[in-house]
mmCIF file as Biopython writes it, N, C-alpha, C and O atoms, coordinates in Angstrom:
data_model
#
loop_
_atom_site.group_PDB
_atom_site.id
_atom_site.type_symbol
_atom_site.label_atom_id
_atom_site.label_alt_id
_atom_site.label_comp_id
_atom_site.label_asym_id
_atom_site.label_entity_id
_atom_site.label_seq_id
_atom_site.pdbx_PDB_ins_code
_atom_site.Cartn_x
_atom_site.Cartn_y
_atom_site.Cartn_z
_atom_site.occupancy
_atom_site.B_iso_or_equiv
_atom_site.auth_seq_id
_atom_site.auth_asym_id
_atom_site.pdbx_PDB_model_num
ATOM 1   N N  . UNK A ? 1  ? 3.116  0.044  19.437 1.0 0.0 1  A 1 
ATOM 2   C CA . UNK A ? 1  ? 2.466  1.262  19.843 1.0 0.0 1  A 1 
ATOM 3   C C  . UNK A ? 1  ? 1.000  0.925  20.115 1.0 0.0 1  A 1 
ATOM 4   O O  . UNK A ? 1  ? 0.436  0.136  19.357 1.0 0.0 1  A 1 
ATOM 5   N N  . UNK A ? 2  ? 0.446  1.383  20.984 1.0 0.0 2  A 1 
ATOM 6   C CA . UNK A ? 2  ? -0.893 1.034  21.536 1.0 0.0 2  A 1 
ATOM 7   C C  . UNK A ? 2  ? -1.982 1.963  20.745 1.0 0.0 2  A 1 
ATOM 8   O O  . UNK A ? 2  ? -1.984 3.183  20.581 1.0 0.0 2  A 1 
ATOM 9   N N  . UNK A ? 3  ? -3.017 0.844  20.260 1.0 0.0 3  A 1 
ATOM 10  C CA . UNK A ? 3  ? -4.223 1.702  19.386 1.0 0.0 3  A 1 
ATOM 11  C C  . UNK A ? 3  ? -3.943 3.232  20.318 1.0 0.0 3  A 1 
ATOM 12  O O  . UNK A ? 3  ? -3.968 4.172  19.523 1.0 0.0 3  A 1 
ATOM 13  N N  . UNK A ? 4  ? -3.675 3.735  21.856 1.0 0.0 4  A 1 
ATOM 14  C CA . UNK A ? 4  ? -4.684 4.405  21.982 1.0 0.0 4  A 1 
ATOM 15  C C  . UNK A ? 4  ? -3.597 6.152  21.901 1.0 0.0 4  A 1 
ATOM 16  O O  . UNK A ? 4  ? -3.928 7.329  22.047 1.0 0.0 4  A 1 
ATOM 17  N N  . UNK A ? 5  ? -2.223 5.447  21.593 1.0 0.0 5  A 1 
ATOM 18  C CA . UNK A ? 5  ? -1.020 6.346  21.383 1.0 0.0 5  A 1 
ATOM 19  C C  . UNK A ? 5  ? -1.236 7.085  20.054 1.0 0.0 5  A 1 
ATOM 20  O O  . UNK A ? 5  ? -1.355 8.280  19.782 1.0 0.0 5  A 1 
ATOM 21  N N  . UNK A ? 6  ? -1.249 5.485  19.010 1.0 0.0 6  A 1 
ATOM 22  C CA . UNK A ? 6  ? -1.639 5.671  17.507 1.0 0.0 6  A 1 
ATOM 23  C C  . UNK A ? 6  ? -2.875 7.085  17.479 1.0 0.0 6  A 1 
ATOM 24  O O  . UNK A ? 6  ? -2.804 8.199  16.959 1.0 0.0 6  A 1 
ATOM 25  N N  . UNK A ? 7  ? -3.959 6.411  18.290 1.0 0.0 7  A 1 
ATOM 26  C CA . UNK A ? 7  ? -5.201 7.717  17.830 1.0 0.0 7  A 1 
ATOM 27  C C  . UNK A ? 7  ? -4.719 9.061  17.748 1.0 0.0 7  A 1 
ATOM 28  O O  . UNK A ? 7  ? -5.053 10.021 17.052 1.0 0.0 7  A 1 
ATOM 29  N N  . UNK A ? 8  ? -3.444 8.813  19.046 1.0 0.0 8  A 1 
ATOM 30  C CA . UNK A ? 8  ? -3.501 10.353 19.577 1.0 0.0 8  A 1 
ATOM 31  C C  . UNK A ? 8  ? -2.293 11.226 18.302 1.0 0.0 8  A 1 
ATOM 32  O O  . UNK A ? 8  ? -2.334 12.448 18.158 1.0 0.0 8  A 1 
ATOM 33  N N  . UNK A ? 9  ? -1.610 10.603 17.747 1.0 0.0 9  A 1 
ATOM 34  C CA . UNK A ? 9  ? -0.690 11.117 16.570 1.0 0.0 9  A 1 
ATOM 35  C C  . UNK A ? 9  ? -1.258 11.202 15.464 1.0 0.0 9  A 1 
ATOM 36  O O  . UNK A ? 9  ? -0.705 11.808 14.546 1.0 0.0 9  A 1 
ATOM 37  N N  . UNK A ? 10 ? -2.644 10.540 15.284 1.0 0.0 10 A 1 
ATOM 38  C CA . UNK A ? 10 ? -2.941 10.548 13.950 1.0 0.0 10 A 1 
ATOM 39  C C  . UNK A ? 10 ? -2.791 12.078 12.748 1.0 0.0 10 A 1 
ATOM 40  O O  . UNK A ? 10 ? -2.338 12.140 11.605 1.0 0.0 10 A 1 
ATOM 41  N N  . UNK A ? 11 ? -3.270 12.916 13.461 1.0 0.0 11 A 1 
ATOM 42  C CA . UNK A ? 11 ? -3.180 14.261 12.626 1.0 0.0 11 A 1 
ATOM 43  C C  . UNK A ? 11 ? -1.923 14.465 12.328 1.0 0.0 11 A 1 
ATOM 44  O O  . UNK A ? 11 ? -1.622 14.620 11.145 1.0 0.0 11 A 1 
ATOM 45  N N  . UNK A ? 12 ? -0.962 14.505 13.311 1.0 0.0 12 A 1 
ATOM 46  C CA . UNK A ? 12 ? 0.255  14.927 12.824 1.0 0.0 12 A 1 
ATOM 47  C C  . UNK A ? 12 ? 1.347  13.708 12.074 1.0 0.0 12 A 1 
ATOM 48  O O  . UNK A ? 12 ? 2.349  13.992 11.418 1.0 0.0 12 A 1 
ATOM 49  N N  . UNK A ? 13 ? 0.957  12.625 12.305 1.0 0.0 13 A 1 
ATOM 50  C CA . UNK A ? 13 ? 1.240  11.610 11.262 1.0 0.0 13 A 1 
ATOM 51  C C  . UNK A ? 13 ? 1.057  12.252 9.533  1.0 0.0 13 A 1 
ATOM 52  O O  . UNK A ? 13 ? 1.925  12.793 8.848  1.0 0.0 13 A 1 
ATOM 53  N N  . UNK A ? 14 ? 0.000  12.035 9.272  1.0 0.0 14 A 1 
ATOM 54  C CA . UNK A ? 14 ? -1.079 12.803 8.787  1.0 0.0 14 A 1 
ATOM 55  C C  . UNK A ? 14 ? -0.626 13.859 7.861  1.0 0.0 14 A 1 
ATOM 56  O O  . UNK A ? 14 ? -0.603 13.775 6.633  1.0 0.0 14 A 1 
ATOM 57  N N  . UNK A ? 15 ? -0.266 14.872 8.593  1.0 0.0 15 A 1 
ATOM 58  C CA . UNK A ? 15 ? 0.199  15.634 7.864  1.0 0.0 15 A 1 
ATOM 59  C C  . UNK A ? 15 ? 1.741  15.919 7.507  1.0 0.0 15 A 1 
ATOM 60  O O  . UNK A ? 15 ? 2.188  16.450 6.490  1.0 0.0 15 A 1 
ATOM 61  N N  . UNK A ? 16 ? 2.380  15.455 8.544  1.0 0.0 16 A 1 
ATOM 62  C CA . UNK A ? 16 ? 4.000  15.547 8.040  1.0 0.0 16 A 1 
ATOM 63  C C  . UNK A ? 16 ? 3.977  14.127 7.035  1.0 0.0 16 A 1 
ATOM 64  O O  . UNK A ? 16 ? 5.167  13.821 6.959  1.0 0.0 16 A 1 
ATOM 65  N N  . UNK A ? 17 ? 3.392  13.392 6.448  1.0 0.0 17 A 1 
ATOM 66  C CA . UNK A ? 17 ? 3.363  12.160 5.559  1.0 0.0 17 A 1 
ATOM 67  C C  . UNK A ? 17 ? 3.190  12.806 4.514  1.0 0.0 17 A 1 
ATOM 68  O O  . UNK A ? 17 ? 3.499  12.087 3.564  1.0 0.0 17 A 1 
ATOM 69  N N  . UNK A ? 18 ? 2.820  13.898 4.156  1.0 0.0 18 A 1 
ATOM 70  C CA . UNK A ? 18 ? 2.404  14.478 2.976  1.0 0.0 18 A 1 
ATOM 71  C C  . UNK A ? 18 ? 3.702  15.131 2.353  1.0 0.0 18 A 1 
ATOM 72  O O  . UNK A ? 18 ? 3.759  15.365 1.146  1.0 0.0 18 A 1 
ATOM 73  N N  . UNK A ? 19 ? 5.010  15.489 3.440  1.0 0.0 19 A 1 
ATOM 74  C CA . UNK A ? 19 ? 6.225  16.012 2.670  1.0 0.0 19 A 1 
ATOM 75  C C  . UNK A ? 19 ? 7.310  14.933 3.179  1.0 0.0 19 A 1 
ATOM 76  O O  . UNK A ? 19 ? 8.231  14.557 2.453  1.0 0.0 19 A 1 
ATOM 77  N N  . UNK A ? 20 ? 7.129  14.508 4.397  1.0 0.0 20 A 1 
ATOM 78  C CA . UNK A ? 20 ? 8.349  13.874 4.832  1.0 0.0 20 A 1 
ATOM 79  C C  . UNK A ? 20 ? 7.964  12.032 4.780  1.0 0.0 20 A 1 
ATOM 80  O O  . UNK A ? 20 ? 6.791  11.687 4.636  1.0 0.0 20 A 1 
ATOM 81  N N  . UNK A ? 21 ? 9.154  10.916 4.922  1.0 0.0 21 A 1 
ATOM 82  C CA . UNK A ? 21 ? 8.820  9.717  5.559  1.0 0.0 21 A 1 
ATOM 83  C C  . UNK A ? 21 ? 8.776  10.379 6.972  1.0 0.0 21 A 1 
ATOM 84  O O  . UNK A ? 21 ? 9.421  11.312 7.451  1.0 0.0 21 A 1 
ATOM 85  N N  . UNK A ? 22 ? 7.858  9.629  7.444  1.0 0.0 22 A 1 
ATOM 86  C CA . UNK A ? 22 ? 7.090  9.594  8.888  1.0 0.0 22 A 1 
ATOM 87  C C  . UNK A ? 22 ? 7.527  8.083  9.370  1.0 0.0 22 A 1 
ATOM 88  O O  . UNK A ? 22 ? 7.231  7.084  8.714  1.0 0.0 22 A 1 
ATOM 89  N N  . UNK A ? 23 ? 8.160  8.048  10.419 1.0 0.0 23 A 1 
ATOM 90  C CA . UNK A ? 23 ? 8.269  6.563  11.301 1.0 0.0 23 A 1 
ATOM 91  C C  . UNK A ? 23 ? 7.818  6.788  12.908 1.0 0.0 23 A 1 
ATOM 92  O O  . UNK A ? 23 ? 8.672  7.101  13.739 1.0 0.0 23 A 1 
ATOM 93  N N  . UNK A ? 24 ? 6.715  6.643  13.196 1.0 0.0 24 A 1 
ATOM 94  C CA . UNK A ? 24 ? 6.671  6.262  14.810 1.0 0.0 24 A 1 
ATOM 95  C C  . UNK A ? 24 ? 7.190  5.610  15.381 1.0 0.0 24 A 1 
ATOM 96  O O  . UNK A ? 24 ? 6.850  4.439  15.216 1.0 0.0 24 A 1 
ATOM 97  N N  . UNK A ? 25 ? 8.152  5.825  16.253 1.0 0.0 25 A 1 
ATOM 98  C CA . UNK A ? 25 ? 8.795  4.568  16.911 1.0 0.0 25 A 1 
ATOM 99  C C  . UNK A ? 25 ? 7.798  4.358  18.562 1.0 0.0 25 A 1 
ATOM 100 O O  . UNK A ? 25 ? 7.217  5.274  19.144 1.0 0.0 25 A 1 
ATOM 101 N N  . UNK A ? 26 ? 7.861  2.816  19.029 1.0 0.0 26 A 1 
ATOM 102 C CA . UNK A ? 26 ? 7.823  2.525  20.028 1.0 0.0 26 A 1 
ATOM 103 C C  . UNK A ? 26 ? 8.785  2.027  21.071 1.0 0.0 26 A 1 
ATOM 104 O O  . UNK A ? 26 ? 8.804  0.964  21.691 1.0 0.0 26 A 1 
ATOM 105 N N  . UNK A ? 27 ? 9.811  3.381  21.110 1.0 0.0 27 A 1 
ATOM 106 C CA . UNK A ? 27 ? 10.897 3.461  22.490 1.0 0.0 27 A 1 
ATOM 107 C C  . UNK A ? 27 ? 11.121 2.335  23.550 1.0 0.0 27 A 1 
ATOM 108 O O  . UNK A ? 27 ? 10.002 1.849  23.715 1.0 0.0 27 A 1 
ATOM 109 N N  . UNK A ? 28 ? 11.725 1.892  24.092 1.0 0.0 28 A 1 
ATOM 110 C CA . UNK A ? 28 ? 12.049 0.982  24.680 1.0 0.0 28 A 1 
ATOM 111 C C  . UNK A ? 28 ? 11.364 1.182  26.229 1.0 0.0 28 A 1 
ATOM 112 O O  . UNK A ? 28 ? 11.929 2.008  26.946 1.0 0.0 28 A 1 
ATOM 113 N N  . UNK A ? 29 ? 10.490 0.658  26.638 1.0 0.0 29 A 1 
ATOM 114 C CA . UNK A ? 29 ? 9.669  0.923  28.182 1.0 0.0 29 A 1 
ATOM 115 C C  . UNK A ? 29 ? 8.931  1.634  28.025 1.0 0.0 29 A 1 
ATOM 116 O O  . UNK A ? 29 ? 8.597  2.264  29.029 1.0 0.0 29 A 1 
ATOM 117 N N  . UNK A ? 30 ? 8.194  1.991  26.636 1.0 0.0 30 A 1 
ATOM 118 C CA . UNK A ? 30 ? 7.011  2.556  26.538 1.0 0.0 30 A 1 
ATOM 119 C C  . UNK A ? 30 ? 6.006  1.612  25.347 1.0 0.0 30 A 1 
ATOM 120 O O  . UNK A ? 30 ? 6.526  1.025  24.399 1.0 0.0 30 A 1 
ATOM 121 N N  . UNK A ? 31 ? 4.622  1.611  25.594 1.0 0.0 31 A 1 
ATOM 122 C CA . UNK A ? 31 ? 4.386  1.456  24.555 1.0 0.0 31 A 1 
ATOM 123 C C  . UNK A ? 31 ? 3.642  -0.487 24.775 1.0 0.0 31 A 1 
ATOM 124 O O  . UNK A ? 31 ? 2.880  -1.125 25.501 1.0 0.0 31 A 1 
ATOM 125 N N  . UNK A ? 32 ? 4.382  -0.632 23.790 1.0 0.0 32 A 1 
ATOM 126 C CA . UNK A ? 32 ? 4.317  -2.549 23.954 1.0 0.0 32 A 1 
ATOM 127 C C  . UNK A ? 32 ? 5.939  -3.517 23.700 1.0 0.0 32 A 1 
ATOM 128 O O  . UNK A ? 32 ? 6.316  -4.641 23.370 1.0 0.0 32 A 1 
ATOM 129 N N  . UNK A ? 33 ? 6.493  -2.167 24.121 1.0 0.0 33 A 1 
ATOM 130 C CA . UNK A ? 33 ? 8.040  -2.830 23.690 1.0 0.0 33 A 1 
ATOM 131 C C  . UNK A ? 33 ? 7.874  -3.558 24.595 1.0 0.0 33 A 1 
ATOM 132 O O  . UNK A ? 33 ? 6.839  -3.800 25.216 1.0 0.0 33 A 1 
ATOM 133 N N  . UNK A ? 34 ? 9.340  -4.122 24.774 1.0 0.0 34 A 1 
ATOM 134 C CA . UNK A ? 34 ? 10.026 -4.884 26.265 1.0 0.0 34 A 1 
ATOM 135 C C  . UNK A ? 34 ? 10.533 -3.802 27.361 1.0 0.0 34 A 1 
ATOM 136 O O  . UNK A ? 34 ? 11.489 -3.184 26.892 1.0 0.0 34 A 1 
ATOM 137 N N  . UNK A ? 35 ? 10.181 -3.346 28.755 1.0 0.0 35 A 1 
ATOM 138 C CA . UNK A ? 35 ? 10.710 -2.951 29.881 1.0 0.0 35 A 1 
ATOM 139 C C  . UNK A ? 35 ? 11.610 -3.346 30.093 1.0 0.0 35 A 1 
ATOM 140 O O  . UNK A ? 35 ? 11.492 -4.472 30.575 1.0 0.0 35 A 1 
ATOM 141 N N  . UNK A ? 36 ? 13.133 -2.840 29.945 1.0 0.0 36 A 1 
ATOM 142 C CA . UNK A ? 36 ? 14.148 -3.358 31.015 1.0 0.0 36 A 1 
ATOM 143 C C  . UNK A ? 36 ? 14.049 -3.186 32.619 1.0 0.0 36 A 1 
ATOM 144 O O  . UNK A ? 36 ? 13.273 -2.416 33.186 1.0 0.0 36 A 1 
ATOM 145 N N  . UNK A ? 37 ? 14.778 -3.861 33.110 1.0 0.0 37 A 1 
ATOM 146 C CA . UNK A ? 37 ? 14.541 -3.409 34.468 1.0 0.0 37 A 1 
ATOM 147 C C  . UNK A ? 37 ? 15.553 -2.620 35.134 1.0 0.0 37 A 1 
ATOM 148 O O  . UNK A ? 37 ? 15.344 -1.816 36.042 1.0 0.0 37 A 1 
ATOM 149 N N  . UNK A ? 38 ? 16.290 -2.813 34.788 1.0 0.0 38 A 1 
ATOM 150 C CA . UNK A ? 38 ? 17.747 -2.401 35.365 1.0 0.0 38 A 1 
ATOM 151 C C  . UNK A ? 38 ? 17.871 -0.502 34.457 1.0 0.0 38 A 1 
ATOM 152 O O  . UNK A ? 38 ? 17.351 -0.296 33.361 1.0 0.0 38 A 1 
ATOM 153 N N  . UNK A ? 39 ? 18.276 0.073  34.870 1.0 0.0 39 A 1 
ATOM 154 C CA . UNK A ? 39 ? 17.539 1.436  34.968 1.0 0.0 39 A 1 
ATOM 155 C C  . UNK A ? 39 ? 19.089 2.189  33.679 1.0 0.0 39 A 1 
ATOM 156 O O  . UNK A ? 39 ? 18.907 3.243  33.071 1.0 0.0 39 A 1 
ATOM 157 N N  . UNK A ? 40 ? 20.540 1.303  33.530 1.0 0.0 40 A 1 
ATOM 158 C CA . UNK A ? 40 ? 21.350 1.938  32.475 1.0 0.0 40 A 1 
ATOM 159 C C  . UNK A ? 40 ? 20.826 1.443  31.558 1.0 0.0 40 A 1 
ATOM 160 O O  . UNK A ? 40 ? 21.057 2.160  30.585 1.0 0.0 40 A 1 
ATOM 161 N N  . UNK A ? 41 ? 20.218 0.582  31.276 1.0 0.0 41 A 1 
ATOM 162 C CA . UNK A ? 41 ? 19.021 -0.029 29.814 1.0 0.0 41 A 1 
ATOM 163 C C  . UNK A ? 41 ? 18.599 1.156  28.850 1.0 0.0 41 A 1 
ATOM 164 O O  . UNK A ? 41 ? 18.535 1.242  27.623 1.0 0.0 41 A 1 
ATOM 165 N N  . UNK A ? 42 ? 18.225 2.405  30.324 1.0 0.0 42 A 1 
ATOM 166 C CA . UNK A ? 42 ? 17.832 3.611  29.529 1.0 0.0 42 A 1 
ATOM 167 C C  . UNK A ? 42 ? 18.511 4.893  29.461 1.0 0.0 42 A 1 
ATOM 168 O O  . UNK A ? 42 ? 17.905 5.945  29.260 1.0 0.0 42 A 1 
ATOM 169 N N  . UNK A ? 43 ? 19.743 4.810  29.626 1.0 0.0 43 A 1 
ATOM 170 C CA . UNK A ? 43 ? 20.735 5.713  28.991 1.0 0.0 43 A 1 
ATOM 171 C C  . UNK A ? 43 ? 20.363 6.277  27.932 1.0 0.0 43 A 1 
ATOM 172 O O  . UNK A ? 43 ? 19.607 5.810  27.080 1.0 0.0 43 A 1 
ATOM 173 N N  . UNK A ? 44 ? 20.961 7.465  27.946 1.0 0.0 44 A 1 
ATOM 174 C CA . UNK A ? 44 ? 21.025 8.114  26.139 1.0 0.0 44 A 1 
ATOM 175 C C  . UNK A ? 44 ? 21.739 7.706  25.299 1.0 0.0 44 A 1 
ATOM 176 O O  . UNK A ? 44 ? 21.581 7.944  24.102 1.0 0.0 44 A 1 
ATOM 177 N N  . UNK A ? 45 ? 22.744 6.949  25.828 1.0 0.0 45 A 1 
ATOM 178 C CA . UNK A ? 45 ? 23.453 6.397  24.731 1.0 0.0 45 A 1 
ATOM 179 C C  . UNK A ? 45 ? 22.851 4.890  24.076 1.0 0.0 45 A 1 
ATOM 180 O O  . UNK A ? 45 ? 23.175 4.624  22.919 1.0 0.0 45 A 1 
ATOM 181 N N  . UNK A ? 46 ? 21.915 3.858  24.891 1.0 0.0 46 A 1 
ATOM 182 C CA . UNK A ? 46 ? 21.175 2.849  24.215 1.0 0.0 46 A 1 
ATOM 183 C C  . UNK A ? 46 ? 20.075 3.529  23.589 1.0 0.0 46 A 1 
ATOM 184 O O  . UNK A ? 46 ? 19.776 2.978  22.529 1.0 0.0 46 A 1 
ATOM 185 N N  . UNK A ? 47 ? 19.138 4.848  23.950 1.0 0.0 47 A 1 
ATOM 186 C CA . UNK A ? 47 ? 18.312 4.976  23.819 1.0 0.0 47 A 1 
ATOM 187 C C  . UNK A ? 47 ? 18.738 5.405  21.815 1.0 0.0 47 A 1 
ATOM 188 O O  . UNK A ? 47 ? 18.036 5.016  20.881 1.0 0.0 47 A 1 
ATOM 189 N N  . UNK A ? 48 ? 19.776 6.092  21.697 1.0 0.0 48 A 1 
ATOM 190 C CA . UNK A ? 48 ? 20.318 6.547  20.876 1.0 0.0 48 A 1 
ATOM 191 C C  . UNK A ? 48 ? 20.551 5.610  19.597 1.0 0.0 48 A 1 
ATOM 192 O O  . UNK A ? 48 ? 20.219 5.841  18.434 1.0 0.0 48 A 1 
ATOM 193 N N  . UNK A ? 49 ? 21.386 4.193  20.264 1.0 0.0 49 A 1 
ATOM 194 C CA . UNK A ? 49 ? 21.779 3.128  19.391 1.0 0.0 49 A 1 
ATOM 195 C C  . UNK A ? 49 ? 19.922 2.542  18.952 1.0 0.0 49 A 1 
ATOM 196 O O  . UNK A ? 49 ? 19.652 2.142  17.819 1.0 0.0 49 A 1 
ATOM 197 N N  . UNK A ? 50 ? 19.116 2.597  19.814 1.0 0.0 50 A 1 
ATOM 198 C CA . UNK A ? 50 ? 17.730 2.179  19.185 1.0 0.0 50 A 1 
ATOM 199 C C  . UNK A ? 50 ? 17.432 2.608  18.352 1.0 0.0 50 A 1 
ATOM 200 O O  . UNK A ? 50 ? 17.210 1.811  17.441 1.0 0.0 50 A 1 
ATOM 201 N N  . UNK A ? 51 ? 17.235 3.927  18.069 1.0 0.0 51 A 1 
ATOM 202 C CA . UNK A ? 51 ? 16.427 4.939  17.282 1.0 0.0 51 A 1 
ATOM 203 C C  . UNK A ? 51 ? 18.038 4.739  16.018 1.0 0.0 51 A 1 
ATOM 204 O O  . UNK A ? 51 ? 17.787 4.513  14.835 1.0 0.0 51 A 1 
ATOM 205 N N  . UNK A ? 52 ? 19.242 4.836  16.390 1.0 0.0 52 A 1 
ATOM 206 C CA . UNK A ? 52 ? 20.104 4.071  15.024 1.0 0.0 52 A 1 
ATOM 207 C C  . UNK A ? 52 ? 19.879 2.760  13.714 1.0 0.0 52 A 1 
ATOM 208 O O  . UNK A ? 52 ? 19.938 2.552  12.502 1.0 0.0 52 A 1 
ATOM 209 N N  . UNK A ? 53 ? 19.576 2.121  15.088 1.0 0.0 53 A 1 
ATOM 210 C CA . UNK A ? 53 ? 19.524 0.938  14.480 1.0 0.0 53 A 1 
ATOM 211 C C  . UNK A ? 53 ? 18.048 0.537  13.694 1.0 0.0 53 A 1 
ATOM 212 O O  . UNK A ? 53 ? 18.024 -0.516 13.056 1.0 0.0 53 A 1 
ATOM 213 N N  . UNK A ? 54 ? 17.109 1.196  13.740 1.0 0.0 54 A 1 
ATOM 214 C CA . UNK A ? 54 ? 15.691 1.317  13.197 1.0 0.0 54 A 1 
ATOM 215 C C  . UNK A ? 54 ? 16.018 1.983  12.093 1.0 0.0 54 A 1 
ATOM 216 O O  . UNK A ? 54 ? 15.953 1.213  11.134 1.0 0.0 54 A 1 
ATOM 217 N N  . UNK A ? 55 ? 16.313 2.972  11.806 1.0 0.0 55 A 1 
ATOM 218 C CA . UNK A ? 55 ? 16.669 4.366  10.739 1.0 0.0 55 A 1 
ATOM 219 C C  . UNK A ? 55 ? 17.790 3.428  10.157 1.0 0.0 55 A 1 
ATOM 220 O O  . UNK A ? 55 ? 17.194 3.127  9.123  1.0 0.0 55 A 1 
ATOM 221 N N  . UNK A ? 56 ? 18.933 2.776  10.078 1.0 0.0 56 A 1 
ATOM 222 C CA . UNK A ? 56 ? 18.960 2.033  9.696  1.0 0.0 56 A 1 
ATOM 223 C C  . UNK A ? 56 ? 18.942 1.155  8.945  1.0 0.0 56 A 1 
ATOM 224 O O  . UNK A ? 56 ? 19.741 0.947  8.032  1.0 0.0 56 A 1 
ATOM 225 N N  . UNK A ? 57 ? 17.329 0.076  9.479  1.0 0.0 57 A 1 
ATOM 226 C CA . UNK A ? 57 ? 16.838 -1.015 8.885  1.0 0.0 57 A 1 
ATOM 227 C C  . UNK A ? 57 ? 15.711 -0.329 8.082  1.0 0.0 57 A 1 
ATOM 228 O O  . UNK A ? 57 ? 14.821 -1.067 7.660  1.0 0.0 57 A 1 
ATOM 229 N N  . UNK A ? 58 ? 15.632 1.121  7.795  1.0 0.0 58 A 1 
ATOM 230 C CA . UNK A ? 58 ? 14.973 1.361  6.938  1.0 0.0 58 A 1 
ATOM 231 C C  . UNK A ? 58 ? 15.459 1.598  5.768  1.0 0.0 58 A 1 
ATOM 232 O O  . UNK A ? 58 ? 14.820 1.575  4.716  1.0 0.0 58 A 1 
ATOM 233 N N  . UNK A ? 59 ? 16.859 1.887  5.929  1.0 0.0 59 A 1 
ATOM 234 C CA . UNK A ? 59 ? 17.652 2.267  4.623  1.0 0.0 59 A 1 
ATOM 235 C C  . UNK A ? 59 ? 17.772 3.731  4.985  1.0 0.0 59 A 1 
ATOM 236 O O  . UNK A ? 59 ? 17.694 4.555  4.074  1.0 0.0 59 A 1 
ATOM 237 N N  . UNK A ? 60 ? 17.951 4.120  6.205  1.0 0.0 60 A 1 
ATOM 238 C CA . UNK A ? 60 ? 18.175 5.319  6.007  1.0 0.0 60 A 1 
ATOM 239 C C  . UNK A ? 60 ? 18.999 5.935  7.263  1.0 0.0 60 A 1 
ATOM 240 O O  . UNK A ? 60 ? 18.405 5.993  8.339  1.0 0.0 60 A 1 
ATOM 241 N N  . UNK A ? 61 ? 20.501 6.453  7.170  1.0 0.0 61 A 1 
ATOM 242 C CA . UNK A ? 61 ? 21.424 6.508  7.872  1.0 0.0 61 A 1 
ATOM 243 C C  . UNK A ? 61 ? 21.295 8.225  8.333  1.0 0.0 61 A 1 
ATOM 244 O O  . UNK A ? 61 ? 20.912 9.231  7.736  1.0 0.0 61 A 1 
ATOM 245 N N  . UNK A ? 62 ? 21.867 7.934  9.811  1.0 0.0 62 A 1 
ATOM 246 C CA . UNK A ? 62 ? 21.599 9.363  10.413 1.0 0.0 62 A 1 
ATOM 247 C C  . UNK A ? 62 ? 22.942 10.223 10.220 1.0 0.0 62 A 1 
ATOM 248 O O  . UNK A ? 62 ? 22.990 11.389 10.613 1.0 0.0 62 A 1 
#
């Protein structure tokens, strides 16, 4: 996630941290991830298995 994304969430980071875990993700072709190029890369259904597979590796199943 780019310092200049980070700045812009800070408040609401911020404050949902105070009741909930908070995870920012950096989505796939945004950000500083990797760009696919090929355009089914970004389906809802990979976009879906990403945000799975993070939640996850946190210990925490959707």
């Amino acid at each position: 996630m780019t310092e200049k994304v980070k700045y812009s969430w800070r408040y609401q980071l911020r404050e949902f941290k105070s009741e909930y875990r908070v995870v920012a993700l950096d989505l796939r072709g945004y950000g500083e991830t990797d760009a696919p190029i090929h355009r089914e890369n970004y389906k809802l259904d990979c976009l879906i298995t990403d945000i799975k597979d993070i939640l996850d590796s946190l210990g925490r199943l959707v």
